[in-house]
TORDREN-116414 format. One record per residue: residue in one letter; x, y, z of N, C-alpha, C in turn. Coordinates in steps of 0.05 Angstrom, whole numbers, plus 32768, in hexadecimal, padded with zeros to 4 digits. Atoms other than C-alpha are relative to their C-alpha. Layout:
% residues N
aXYZXYZXYZ
...
% end
This chain:
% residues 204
x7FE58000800D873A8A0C8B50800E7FE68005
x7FF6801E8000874F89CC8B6D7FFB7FEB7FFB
x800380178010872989A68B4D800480037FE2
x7FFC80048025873689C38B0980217FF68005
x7FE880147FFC877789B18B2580107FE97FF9
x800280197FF0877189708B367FF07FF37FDC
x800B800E8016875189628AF4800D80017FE6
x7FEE7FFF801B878089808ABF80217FEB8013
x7FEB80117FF987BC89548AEC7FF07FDD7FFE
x80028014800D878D89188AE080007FFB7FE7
x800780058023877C89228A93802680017FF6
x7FD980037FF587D4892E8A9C80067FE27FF8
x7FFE801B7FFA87D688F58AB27FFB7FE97FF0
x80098013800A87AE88C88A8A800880077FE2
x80017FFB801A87C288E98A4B80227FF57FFD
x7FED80137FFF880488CC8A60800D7FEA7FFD
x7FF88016800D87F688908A687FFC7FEC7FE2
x80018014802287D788868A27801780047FEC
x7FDE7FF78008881988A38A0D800A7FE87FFB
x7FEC800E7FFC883D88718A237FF77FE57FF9
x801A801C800F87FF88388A1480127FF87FDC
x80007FFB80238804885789C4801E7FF57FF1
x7FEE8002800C884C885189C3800F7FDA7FF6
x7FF4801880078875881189A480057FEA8017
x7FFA800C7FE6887787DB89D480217FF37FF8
x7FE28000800B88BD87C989DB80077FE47FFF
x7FF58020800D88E8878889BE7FFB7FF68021
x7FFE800D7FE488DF875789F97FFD7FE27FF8
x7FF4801E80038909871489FA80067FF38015
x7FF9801A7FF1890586D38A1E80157FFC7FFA
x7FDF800C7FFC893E86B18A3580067FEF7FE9
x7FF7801380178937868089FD7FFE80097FE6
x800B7FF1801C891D86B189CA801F80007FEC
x7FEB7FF88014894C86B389897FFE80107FEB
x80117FF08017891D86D3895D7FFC801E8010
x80067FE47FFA8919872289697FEB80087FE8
x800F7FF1801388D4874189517FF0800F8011
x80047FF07FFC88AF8778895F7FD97FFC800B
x801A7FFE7FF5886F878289877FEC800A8005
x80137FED800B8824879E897F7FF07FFA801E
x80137FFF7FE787F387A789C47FED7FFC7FF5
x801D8006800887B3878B89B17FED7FF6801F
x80127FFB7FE78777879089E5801A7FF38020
x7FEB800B7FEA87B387898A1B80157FEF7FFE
x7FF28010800287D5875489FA801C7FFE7FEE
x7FEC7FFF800C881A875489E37FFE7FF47FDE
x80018018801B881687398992801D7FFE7FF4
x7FE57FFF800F885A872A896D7FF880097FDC
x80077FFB8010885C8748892480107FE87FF3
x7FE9801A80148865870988FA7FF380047FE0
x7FFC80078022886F870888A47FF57FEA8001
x800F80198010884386D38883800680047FE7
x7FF380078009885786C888437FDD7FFE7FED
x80167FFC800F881E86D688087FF07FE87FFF
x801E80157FF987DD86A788087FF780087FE1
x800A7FF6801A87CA869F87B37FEA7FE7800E
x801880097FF98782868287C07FFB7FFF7FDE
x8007800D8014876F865B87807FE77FEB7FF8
x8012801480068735863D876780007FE37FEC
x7FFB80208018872D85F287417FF080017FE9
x801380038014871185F387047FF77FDB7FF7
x800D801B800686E185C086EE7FFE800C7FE5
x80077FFC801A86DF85B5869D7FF07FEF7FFD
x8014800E800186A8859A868080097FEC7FEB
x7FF6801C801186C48563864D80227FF68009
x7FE080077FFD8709853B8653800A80117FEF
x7FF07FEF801687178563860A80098011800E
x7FF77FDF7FF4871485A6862E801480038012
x7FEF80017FFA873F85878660801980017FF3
x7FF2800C80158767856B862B801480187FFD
x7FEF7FEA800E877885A7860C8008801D8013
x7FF57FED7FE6878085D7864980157FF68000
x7FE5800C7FFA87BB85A88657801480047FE5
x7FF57FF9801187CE85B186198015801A7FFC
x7FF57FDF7FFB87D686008616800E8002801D
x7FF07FF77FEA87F485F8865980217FFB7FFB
x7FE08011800F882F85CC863A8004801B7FE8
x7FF57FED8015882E86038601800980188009
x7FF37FE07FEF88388643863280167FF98009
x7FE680057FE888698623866380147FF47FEF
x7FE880018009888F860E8627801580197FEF
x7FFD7FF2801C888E865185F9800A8012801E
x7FF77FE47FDF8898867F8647801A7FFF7FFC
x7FE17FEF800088E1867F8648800B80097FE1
x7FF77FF0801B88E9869A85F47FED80198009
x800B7FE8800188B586CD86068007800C800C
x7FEB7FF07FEA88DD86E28646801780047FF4
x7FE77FF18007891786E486257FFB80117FE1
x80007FE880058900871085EA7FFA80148010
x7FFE7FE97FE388E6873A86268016800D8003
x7FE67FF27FE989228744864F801580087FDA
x7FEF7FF3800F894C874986057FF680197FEB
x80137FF3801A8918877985E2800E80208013
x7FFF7FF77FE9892087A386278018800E7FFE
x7FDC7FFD8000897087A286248006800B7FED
x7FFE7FEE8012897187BD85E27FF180147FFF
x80097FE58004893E87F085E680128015801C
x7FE57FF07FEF897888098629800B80077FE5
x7FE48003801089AB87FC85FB7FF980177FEA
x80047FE680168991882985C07FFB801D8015
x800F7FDD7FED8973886385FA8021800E7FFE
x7FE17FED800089C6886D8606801380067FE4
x7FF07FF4801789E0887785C37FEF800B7FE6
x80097FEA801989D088AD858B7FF97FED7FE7
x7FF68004801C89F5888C85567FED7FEB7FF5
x8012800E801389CF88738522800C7FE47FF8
x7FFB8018800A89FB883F8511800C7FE98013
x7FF480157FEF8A128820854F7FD57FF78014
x801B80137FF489C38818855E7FEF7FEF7FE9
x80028018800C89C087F5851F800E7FE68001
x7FEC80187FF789F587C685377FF17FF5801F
x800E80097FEB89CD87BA85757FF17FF77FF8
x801A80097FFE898E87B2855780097FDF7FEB
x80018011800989B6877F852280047FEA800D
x7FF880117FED89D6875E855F7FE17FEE800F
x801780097FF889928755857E7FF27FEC7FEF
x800D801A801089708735854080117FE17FF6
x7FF580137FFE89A8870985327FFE7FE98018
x800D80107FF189A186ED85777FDC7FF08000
x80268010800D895586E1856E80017FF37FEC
x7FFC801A8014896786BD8533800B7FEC8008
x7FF380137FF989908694854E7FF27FE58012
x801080197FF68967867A85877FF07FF47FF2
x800E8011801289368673854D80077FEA7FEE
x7FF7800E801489618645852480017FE08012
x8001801D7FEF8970861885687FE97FFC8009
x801180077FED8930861285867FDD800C7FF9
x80147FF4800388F7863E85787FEE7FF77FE9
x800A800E802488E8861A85237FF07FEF8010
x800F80187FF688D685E3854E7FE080008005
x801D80047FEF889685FC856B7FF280017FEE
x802080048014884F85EC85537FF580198003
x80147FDD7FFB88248625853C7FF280018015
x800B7FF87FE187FE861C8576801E80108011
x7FF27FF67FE4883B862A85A38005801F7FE9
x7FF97FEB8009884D865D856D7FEE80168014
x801A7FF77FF68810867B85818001800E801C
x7FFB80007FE68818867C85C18011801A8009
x7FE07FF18006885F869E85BC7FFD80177FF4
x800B7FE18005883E86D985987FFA800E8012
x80157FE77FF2880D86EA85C680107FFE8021
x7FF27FFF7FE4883F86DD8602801A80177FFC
x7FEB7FF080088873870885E57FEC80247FF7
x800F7FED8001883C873E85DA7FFB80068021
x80007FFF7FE4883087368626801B800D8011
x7FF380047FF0886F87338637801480227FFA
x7FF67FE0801188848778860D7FF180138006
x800E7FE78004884C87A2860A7FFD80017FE8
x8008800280238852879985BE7FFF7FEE7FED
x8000801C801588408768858380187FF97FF7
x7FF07FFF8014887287448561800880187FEC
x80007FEE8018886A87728522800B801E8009
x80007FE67FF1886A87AD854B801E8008800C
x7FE77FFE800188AC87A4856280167FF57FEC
x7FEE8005801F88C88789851B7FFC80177FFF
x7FFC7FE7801088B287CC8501800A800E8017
x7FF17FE87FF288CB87F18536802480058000
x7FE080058008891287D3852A800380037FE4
x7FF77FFD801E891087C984E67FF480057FEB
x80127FF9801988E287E784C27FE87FFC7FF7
x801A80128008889C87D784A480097FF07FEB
x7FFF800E801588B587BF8464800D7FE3800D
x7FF380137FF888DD878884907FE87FF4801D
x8014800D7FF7889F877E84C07FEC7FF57FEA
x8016800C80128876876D848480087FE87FF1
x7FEF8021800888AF8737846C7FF17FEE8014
x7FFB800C7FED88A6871D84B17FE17FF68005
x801E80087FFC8858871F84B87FF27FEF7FEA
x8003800D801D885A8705846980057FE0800B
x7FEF80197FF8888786C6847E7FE87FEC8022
x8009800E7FEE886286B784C67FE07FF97FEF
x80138002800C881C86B884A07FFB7FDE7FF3
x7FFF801580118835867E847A80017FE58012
x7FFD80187FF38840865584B47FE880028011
x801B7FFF7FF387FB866884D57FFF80128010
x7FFB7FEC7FEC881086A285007FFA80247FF6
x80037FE47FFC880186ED850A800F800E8011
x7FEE7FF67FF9883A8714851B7FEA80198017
x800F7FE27FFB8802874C852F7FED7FF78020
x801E80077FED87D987238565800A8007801C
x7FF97FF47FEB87D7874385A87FF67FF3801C
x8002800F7FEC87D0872785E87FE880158014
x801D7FEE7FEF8788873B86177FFE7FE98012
x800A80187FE987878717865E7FEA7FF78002
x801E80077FFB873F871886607FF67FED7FEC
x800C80128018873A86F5861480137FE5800F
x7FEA80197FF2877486C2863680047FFB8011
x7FFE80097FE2875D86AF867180107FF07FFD
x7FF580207FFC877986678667801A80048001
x7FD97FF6800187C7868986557FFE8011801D
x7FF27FFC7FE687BC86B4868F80017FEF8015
x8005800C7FEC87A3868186C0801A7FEA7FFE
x7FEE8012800387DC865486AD8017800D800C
x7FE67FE57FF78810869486B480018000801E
x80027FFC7FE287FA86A086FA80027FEC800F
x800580137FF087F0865F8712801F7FF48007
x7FDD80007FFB8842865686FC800B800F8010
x7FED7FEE7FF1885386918726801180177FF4
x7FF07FE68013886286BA86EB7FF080197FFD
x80157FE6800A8853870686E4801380097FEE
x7FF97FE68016886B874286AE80008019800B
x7FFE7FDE7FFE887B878D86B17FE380047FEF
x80127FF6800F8839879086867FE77FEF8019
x800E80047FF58807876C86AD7FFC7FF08022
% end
């Protein structure tokens, strides 16, 4: 009996101190310390829990002609110039589809939706005519990215098909496809450019 004793007051014991092992080791500051952080026991040794700060690990591509270079640089100048119209139909495509969720009325969400295209015209009149079908281009399938839906797709959803087919009629003429959809895997070169800026989307 005294040694079953003597053996449930050591397993006691030891189950104690791993208790007290398991638990949090506590803040502990030098005299000069100014930084307060928090501490992990590793094989006996006190560790401090320190934040590092994300690590993107990137590879270099090698192209095989100057052209290919050429024109990589190219489409890079054509994304990083067409990214802030595609972000901002984004964030304004976004704000009106709120904006219509809170009201019924039929005719104050045709006053939104006219408000909305008027703006989009607008930046189109200062800035957007300018671009080359390439960047057009671009600006489709970044605005498909940046939505979740084609051009066209959200013309007809605002205003109709008969007024997406004006719209898909008219871009046609200048070399464009209101309909073309954006696939990371077909666009490596747009995504690898996207990411390498530091830009992401609610879609991908």
């Amino acid at each position: 009996m005294k040694l079953i004793g003597l053996l449930l007051l050591f397993c006691c014991l030891m189950g104690s101190a791993m208790a007290q092992t398991d638990k949090p080791a506590p803040l502990i500051l030098g005299k000069n310390d100014t930084i307060k952080t928090y501490l992990t026991v590793d094989s006996g040794k006190l560790m401090p829990w320190i934040v590092i700060p994300d690590v993107r690990i990137t590879d270099t591509r090698i192209f095989k002609s100057q052209e290919d270079l050429d024109n990589y640089r190219r489409l890079r100048y054509n994304v990083l110039k067409v990214l802030p119209y595609a972000r901002f139909a984004g964030q304004r495509y976004r704000q009106l589809q709120r904006d219509l969720a809170l009201t019924g009325d039929k005719h104050k969400q045709k006053e939104l939706i006219d408000a909305c295209e008027t703006q989009i015209k607008d930046l189109f009149n200062k800035e957007i005519k300018d671009l080359t079908i390439s960047q057009g281009e671009v600006l489709i399938k970044l605005i498909d990215r940046e939505t979740g839906n084609t051009s066209y797709a959200m013309v007809k959803d605002l205003k109709g098909g008969f007024k997406a087919f004006l719209y898909q009629s008219a871009a046609r003429i200048f070399g464009h496809d209101l309909k073309e959809t954006y696939d990371p895997d077909q666009q490596k070169d747009i995504e690898a450019i996207l990411l390498q800026a530091g830009y992401t989307s609610t879609n991908y």
